[in-house]
N, C-alpha and C positions, 0 to 999 in steps of 0.2 A: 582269519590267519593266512587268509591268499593273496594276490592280485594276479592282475592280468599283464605279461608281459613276454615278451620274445626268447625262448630257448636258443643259446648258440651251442655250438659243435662243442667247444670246452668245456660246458656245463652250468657256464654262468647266464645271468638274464638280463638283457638290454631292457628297459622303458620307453626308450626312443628306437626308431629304427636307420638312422643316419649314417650318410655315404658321406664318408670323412675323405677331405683332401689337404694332405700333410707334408708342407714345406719341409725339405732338410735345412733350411738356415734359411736366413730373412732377403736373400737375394732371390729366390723361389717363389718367393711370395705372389709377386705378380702373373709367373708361373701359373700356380696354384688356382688364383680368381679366374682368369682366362677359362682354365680347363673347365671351372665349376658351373660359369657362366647359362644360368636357364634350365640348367636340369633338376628337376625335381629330388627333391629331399637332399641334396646335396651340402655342404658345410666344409669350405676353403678354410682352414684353420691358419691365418694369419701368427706369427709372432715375430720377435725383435729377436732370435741368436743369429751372431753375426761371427765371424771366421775372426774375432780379437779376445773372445774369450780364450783361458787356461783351463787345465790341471783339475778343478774338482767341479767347476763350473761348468765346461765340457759333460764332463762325468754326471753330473746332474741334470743336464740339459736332451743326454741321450736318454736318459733313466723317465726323462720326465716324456720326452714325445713317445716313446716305444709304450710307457704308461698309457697314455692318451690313443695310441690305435689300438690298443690290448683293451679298454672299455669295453664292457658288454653294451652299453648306447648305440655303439660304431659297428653297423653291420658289416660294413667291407670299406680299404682305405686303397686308398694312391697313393702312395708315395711320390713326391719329383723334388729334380734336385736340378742344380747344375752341372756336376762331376766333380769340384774342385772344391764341394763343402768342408768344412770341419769337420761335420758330420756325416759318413757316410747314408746314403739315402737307403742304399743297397742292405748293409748292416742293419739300419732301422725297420727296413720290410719286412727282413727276414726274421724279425725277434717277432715280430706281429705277426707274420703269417703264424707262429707256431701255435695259437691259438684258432686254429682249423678257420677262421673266415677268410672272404676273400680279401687277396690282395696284390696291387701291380703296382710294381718300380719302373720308373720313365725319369730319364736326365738325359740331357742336351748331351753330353759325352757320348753317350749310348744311340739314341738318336738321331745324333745326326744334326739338330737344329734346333732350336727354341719354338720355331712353328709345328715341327714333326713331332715335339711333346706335346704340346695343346693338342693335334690332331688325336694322335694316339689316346691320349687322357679322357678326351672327350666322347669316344666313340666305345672305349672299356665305362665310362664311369655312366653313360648314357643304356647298358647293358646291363649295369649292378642296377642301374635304379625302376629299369621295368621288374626287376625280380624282387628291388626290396618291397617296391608298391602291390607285391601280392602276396608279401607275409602276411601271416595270424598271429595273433595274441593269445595265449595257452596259458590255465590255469597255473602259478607257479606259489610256492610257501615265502613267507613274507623273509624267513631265515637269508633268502637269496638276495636281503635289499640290503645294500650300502649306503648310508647317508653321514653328509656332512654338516657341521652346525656353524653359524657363522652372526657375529654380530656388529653393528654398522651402525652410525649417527646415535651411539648411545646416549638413554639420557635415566632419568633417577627413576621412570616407568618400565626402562628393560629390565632390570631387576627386580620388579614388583610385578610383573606381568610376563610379558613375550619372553624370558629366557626362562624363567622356571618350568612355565610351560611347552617349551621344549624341552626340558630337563626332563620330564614326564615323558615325551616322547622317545628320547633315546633311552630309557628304562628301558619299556616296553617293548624297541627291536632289540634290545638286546638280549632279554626275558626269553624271545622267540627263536633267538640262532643269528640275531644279524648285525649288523657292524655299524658302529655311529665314530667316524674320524672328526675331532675337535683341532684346532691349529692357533694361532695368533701369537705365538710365544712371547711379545712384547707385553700385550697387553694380556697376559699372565705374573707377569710382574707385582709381588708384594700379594698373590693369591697362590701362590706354589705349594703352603704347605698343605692347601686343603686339598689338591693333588696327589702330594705326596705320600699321606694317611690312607689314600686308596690305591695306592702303586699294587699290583697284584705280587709282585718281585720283590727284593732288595734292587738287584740291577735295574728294574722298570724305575721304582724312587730315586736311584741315583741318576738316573740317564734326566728324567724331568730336572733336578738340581742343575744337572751341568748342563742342560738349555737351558736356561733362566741364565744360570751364571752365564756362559760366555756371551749371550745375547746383550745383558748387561755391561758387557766388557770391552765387547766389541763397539756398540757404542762409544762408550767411557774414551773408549780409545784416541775418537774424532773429539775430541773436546766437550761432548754433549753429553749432560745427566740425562739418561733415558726420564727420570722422573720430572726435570724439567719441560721436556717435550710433549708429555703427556700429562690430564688429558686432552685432549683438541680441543679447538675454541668452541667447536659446534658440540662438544661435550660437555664444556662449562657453561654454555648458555641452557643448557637441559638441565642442569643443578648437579653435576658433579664435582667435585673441590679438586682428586686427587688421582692420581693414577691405580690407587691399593682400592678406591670405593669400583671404579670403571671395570678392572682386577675381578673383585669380587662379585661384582653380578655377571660378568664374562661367562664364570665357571660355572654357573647356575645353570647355561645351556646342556652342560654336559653330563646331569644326572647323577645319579648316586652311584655305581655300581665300578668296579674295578676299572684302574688304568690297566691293561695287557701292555702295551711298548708304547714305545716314543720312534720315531723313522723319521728320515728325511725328506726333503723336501724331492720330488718328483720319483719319490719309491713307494710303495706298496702294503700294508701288513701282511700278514701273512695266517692268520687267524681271526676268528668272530671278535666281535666284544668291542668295547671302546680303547681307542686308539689316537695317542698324538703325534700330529706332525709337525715337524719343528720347522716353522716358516716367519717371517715375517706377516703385517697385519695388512699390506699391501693388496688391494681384493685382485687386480688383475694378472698378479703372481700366484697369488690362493687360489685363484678360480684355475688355472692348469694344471697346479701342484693337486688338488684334491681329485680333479676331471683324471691325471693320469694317476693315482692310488685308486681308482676303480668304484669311486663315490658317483652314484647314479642318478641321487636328485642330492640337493642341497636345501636347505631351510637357512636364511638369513633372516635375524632378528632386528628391529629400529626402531629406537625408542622416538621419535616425535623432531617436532620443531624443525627447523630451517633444512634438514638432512632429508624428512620424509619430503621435502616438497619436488626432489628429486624424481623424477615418474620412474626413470630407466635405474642403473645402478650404482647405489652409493660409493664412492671414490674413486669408480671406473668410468660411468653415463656410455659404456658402451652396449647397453641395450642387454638383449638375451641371449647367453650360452648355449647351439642347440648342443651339445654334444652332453649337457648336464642341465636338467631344468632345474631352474630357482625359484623356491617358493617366500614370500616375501610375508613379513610378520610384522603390524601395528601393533604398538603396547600406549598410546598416551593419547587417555582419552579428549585432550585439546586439541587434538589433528584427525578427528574421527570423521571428517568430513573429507580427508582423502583417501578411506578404505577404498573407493576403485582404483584406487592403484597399487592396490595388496592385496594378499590372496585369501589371509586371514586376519583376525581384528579380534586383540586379546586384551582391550581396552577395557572390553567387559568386565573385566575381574576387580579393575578398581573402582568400575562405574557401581559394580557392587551384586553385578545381574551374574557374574560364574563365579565359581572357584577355580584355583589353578588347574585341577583334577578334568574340571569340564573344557576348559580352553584348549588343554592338553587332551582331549579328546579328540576336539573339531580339528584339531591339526593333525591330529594321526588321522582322522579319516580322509581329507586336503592329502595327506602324502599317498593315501593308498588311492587315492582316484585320480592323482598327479602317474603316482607310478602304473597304473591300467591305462594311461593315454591321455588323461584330462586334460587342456592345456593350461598352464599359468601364467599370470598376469602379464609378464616377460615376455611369455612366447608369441602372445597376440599384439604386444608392442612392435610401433615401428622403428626398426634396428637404423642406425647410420649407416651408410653405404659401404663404407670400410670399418672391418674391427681391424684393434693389433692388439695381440695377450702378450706380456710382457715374461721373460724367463727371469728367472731367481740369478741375481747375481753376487758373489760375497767377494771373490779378492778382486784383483787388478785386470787389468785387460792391456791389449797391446793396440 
């Protein structure tokens, strides 16, 4: 009922120990790499907000980076900026300092120069990382783990294998005190009521309705039947006919046990238990949106064919997340010949050799030696030279 993992000052527990470097907007960005350049453990978190978003998108976009240096993963962050972001750099520090780790703000405003922020950045961020490389790992309760559940290249085996057997897994943290965040609101379409039935609320049941609904509408709106669009072609070549069958095995990741709320995309819950966030099925929007709700490792589920042959990651190929490890799930035993490029291999169950119970085993054990340090398939993979994580965007821009 433990693992091994880094206590911070606010009480939460990193898995990772990473020295986060955190553009205010996407002009920063080169910023950022510069500073990060050669020091150990470090992680230049690249993304796309740019000073032409608005109004809620703004609003979400601060929600989501102040989420992401608030991570228990993220031993201590830099912020840099320009001066002249949308987003204040200064604003975003200071929401993150308040969770007691370190952290320093450097923008060319302030500074003086765009060289005199590399300098500064480098010589602060060169000092967090001789002190993160002599932390410990301290016995902590599994209650303390966040994970999020994710499924990718679906085909007619994730439903029969790799999601229920995480379905077993998010029971189990949750059983113990700890938080499993579910998302993809699209491709929750046509599976809503089996959701619904377990809304811990009335408000909880109606908040899920009115994702679905607007998400539906919102489409509808551009001319496109969401059900048209879905499911992907790499989902029909796996034996899927329909968007409500894709739907339905989605939800199987997420176990039996109460929905607590529904939240937005780059906020937080606020309580244990299972939880959704209402986001798009977009992995390199999901993957910031769940990293800045305080989810610590991730489990994505793939059912087979043309998608597992993918090594790095499905719909993004931008390699590994350090700031959230990703553990990576086979379910179709006609692709069993690329388990080294996954972490776990839940093929077995309709090879015939486990039951759901047992696969859902070997993956809770995979999370708890992921979360004591283990590395994952991901982490050992060799990343592209440049990532860029994409923010959530829903209205207009200027």
């Amino acid at each position: 009922m433990s693992f091994q993992g880094f206590l911070r000052s606010d009480g939460k527990v990193g898995i990772r120990n990473v020295l986060l470097v955190l553009p205010a907007g996407q002009c920063a960005n080169e910023l950022a790499l510069s500073c990060a350049i050669d020091i150990p453990t470090t992680f230049p978190l690249l993304h796309s907000q740019p000073c032409a978003h608005l109004g809620e998108d703004n609003t979400a976009a601060m929600n989501c980076l102040v989420g992401l240096g608030r991570n228990a993963n993220a031993a201590a962050v830099l912020v840099v900026g320009i001066g002249c972001d949308s987003l204040s750099a200064d604003d975003i520090a200071s929401q993150i300092a308040l969770t007691g780790k370190p952290v320093q703000c450097l923008t060319v405003e302030k500074c003086g120069s765009w060289e005199e922020v590399i300098t500064q950045g480098r010589v602060w961020l060169s000092a967090q990382s001789n002190w993160i490389q002599q932390c410990s790992r301290t016995t902590v309760d599994d209650a303390l783990l966040t994970l999020g559940v994710k499924c990718g290249g679906s085909d007619a085996t994730s439903a029969l294998a790799g999601n229920p057997a995480i379905g077993h897994v998010a029971d189990r943290l949750i059983d113990q005190g700890g938080t499993v965040i579910f998302s993809e609101t699209t491709e929750l379409i046509g599976a809503e009521h089996l959701l619904m039935r377990r809304a811990a609320t009335d408000q909880t049941k109606y908040q899920i309705q009115q994702a679905i609904d607007e998400t539906a509408q919102r489409i509808r709106s551009t001319g496109v039947d969401p059900r048209g669009t879905q499911p992907t072609p790499g989902n029909i070549r796996g034996g899927l006919t329909t968007l409500e069958e894709k739907s339905l095995g989605g939800v199987l990741k997420t176990g039996t046990r109460l929905v607590m709320s529904v939240f937005g995309w780059g906020e937080a819950p606020t309580s244990p238990g299972l939880h959704m966030m209402d986001c798009p099925a977009n992995v390199p929007q999901l993957v910031l949106g769940w990293a800045a709700a305080g989810v610590q490792l991730l489990i994505f589920s793939v059912g087979g064919g043309l998608p597992a042959r993918i090594p790095s990651l499905i719909a993004s190929n931008l390699g590994p997340f350090p700031l959230m490890p990703i553990i990576k799930i086979l379910s179709n035993p006609h692709d069993r010949d690329l388990r080294d490029c996954f972490d776990v291999y839940c093929g077995t169950v309709l090879e015939g050799h486990e039951t759901l119970e047992m696969a859902g085993s070997r993956i809770w054990e995979r999370v708890i030696s992921t979360a004591s340090g283990a590395p994952t398939y991901l982490e050992t993979y060799p990343a592209p030279a440049v990532h860029m994580w994409e923010m959530l965007v829903r209205g207009p821009t200027v």
